[in-house]
C-alpha positions in Angstrom: 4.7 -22.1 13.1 8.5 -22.2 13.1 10.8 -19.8 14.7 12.0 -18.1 11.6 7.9 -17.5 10.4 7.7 -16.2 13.7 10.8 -14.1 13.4 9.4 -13.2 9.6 5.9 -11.9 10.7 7.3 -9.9 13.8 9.9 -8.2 11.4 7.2 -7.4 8.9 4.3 -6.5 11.5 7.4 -4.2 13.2 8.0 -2.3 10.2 4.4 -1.7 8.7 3.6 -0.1 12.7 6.8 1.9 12.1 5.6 3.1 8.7 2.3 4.3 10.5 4.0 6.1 13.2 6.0 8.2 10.7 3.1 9.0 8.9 1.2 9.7 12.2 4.2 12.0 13.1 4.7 13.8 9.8 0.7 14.4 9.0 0.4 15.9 12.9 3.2 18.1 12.2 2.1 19.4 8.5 -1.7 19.9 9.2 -2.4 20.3 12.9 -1.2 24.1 13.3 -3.0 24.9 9.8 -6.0 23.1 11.6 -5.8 25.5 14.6 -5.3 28.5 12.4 -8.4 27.3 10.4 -10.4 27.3 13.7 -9.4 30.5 15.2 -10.8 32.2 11.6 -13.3 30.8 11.5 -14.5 31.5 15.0 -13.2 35.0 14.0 -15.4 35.3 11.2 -18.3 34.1 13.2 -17.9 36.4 15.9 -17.6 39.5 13.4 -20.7 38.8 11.2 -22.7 38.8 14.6 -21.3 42.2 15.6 -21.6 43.7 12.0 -25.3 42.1 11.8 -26.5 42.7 15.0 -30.0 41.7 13.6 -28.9 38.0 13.4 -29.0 36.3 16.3 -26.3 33.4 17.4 -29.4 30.8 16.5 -30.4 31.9 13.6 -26.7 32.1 12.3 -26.1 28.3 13.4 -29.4 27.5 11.8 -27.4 29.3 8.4 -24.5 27.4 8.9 -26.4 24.0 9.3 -28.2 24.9 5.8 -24.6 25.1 4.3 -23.3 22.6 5.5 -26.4 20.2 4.7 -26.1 21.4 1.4 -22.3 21.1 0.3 -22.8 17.3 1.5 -25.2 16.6 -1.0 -22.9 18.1 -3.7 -24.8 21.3 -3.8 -23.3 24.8 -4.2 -25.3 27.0 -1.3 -23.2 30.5 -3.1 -25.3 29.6 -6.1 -28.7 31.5 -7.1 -31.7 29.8 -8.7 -31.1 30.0 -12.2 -27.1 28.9 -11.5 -28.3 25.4 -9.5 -30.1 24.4 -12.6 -26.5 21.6 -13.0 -27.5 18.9 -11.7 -25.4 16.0 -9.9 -27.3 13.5 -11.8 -27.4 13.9 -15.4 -26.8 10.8 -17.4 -22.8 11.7 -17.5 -22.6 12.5 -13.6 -24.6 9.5 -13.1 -22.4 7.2 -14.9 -19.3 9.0 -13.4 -20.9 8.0 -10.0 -21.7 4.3 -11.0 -17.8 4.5 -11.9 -16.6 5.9 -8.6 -18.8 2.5 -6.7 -17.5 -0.3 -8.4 -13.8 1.3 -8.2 -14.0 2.0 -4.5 -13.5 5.3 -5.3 -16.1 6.6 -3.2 -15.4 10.7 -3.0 -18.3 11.0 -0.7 -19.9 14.4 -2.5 -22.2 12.6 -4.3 -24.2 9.5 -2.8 -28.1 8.4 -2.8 -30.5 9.9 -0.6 -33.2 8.3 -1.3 -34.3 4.4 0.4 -34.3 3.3 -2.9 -31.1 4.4 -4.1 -29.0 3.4 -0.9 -30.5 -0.1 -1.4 -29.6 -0.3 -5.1 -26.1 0.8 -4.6 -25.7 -1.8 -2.0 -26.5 -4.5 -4.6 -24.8 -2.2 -7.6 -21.4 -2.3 -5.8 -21.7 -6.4 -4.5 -21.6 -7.5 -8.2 -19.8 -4.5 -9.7 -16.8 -4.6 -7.3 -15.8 -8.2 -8.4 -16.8 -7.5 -12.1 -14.1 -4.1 -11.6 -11.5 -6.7 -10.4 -11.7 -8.7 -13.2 -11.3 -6.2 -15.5 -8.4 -4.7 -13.6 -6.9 -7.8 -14.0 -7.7 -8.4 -17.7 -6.2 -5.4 -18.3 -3.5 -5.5 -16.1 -2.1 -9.0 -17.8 -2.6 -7.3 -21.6 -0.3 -4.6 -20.4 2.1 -6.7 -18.7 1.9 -8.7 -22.3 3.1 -6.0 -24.3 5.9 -4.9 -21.3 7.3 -8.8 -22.1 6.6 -8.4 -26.3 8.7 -5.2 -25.5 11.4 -6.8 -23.6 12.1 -9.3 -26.2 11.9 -7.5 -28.7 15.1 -5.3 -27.3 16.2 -8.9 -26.2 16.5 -10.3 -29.7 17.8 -6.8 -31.0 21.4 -7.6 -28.5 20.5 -5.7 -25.5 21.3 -8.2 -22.1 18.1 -9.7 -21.0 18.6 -8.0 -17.8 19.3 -4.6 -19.0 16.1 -4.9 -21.9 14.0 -6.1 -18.4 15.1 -2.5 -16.5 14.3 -0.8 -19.8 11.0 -2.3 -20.2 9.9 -1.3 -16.7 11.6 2.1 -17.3 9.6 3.0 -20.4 6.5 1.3 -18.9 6.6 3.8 -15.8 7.4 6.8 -17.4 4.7 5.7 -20.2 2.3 5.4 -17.7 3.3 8.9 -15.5 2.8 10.7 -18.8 -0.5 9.3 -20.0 -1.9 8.9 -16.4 -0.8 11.6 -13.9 1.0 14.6 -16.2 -1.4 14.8 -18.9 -4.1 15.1 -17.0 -3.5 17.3 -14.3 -3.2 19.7 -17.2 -6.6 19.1 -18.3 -7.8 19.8 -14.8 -6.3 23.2 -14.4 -8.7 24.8 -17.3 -12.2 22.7 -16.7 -11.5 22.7 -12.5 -9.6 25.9 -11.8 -6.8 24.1 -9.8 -3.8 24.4 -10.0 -1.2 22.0 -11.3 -0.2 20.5 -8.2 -3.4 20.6 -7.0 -4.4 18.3 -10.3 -1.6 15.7 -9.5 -2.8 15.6 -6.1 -6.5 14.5 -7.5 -4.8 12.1 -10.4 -2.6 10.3 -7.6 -5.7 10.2 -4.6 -8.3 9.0 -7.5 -6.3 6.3 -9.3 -5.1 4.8 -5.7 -8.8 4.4 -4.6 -8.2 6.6 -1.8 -10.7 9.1 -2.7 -10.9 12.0 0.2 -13.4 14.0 -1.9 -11.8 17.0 -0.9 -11.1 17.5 -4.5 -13.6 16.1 -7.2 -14.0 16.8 -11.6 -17.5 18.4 -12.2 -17.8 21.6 -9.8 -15.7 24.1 -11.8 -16.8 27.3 -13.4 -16.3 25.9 -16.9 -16.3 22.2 -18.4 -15.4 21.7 -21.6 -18.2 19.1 -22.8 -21.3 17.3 -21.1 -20.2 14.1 -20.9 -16.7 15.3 -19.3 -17.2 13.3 -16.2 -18.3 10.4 -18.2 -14.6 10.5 -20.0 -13.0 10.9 -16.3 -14.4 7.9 -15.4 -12.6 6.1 -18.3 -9.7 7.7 -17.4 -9.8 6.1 -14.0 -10.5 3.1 -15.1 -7.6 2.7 -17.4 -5.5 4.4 -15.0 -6.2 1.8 -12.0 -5.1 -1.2 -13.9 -1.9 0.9 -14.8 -1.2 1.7 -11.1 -2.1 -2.0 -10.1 0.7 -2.9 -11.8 2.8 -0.7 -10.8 2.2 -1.4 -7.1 2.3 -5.6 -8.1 5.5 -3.9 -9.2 6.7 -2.4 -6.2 5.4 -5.5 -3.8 7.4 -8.0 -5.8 9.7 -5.4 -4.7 9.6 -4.9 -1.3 8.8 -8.7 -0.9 12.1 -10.0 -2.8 13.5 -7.6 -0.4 12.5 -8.8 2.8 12.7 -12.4 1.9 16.7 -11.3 1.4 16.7 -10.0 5.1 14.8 -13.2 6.2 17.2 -15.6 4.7 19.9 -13.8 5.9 18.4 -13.6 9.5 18.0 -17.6 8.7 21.5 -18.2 7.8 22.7 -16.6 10.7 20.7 -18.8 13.3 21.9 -21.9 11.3 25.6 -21.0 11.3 25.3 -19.7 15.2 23.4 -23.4 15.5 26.5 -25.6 13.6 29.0 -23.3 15.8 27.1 -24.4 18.8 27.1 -28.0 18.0 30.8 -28.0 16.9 31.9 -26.6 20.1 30.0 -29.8 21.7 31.1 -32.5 20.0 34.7 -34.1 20.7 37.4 -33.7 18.5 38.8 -36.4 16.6 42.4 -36.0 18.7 40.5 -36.6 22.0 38.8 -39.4 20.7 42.0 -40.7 19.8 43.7 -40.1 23.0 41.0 -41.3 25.0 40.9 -45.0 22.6 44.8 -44.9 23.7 44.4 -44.6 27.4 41.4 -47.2 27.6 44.4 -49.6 25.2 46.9 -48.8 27.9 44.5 -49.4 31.1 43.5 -52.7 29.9 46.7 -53.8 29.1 48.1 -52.7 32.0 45.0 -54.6 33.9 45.7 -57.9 31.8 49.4 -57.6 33.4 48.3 -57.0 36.9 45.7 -60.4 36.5 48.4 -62.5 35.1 51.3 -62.1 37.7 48.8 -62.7 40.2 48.1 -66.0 38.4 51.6 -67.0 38.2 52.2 -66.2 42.2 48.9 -68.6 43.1 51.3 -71.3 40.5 54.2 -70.7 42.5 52.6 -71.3 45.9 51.0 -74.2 45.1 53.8 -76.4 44.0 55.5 -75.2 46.8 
C-alpha cells in the first residue's frame, strides 16, 4: 500500500473514532443522570410498597417483578386483565408485520419466537429473506433514482442550468420523501399509539434506519384504527427504506467526494514538498556553466604548462 492509502485510511479511520467519541460523550451526558434518577425511584418505589404492604415479603415482591418483566419481553401487557389479553401478538397482520421487521433487520426485539420450532424457522426465514429485501431495496431504489433523472431533464430541457435542475431534483426528492415518509406518519402515530409527535418521528427515523431499539413499536396502543394496521406499517417501512437508502447513497457520495478532495489535496502537497526538495538538489544551469568554464581554463592552462616544458627539453638538446 502506498503512503498516501496509508495516509487516506488513517485520516478516515481518525475521524470515524472521533465521530464515536462525540457520540460516546454527548449520549453519557443526556441520559446518564436521567438513568440515576430512574434508579433511585425505582428503588424508592420498591422500598415503599414493602412498608405499605408489610404482608409481602422482599421475595415474593422480586418473584412479582420477575413475572413482569418475563412478561413485557414476550410483548405481553402484565397491567392487563383476562378479558383485555385476548390481542394477540400473532394474528395474521402482527405476524406478517413480524416476518417484515426479519428480512428488514428491523428487529425491535418485543416480539420474537419462543418456541424450537419457530427460532429455527426464523433462522432460515431471515437467510433467504435478507438478500431477497436487498434486492428489492435496490429495485426500488434505481426506479426512484429514474424518475429523480426523468425529473432533472425535464427542468433541463425546460432552460434551467443542468447544475441548478440537478440541486432541484435532489431538493424536491428530499423534501418529497420527508413528507411522505417521516411527517405524515408520525401524525398517524399520535391517534392509533398515543405518542406524541416527536415521539412519532423518533419511531419513523429509528424504524426506517434499521436501528430498531424497540423501545417504541406500532401495535400496543389503546386504540388502532383497523386489523391489518401493522400489516400497512410494514409497507410503509418497506417503501420507506429504499427511500432513505438513497438518501444515505446520497449523503456517502457526499462525504466521499469530500474526503477524496482532502486526500488529493494532502497528495499535492507531498508532491510539491517532493519537486521543492529535488530542485534544491539539483545544480543550477549557471553552475554547470561555471564549472564547464573552469574545467576549459584548467586544461588549457595544463596544455601550456606541457608544451613549454617540451620546448626547454628542444632547447637543451641542440645545445
Amino acid at each position: 500500500m502506498s503512503c498516501t492509502g496509508l495516509l487516506k485510511s488513517g485520516l478516515l479511520s481518525a475521524v470515524f473514532f472521533f465521530y464515536l467519541l462525540i457520540g460516546a460523550f454527548v449520549f453519557q451526558s443526556l441520559e446518564q443522570g436521567a438513568e440515576d434518577a430512574a434508579k433511585s425511584t425505582t428503588h424508592r418505589h420498591r422500598l415503599d410498597f414493602l412498608d405499605n404492604y408489610t404482608c409481602l415479603t422482599k421475595d415474593a415482591l422480586d418473584h412479582l417483578v420477575n413475572v413482569i418483566e418475563d412478561a413485557v419481553r414476550k410483548g405481553i401487557n402484565p397491567l392487563a386483565n383476562k378479558n383485555e389479553n385476548t390481542r394477540t401478538n400473532w394474528d395474521f397482520s402482527s405476524s406478517f408485520f413480524f416476518s417484515g421487521t426479519v428480512v428488514t433487520t428491523i428487529g425491535y426485539g418485543t416480539i420474537a419466537p419462543r418456541t424450537a420450532g419457530g427460532q429455527i424457522f426464523c433462522v432460515f426465514y431471515a437467510l433467504f429473506g435478507i438478500p431477497l429485501n436487498v434486492i428489492l431495496l435496490s429495485h426500488v431504489s434505481k426506479k426512484l433514482s429514474i424518475w429523480c433523472k426523468k425529473l432533472g431533464t425535464c427542468l433541463f430541457s425546460k432552460g434551467v442550468k443542468q447544475k441548478t435542475a440537478k440541486i432541484l431534483t435532489i431538493i424536491f426528492f428530499l423534501v418529497a420523501g420527508i413528507i411522505v415518509f417521516m411527517l405524515i406518519p408520525p401524525l398517524v402515530f399520535t391517534k392509533t399509539e398515543g405518542w406524541n409527535y416527536r415521539e412519532g418521528i423518533y419511531y419513523a427515523f429509528i424504524s426506517l434506519s434499521t436501528i430498531g431499539f424497540g423501545d417504541y413499536v406500532v401495535g400496543y396502543g389503546k386504540s388502532r384504527s383497523f386489523t391489518g394496521f401493522r400489516m400497512f406499517v410494514c409497507f410503509w417501512i418497506i417503501f420507506g427504506l429504499a427511500w432513505l437508502a438513497l438518501l444515505f447513497n446520497l449523503i456517502t457520495s457526499l462525504l466521499e467526494d469530500t474526503e477524496k478532495k482532502i486526500a488529493n489535496d494532502i497528495q499535492k502537497k507531498v508532491k510539491h514538498k517532493k519537486a521543492l526538495h529535488e530542485t534544491a538538489e539539483e545544480p543550477s544551469p549557471d553552475g554547470q556553466a561555471q564549472e564547464t568554464q573552469e574545467e576549459t581554463k584548467n586544461f588549457i592552462m595544463d596544455k601550456n604548462t606541457t608544451s613549454g616544458k617540451s620546448d626547454e627539453n628542444y632547447n637543451t638538446s641542440e645545445v
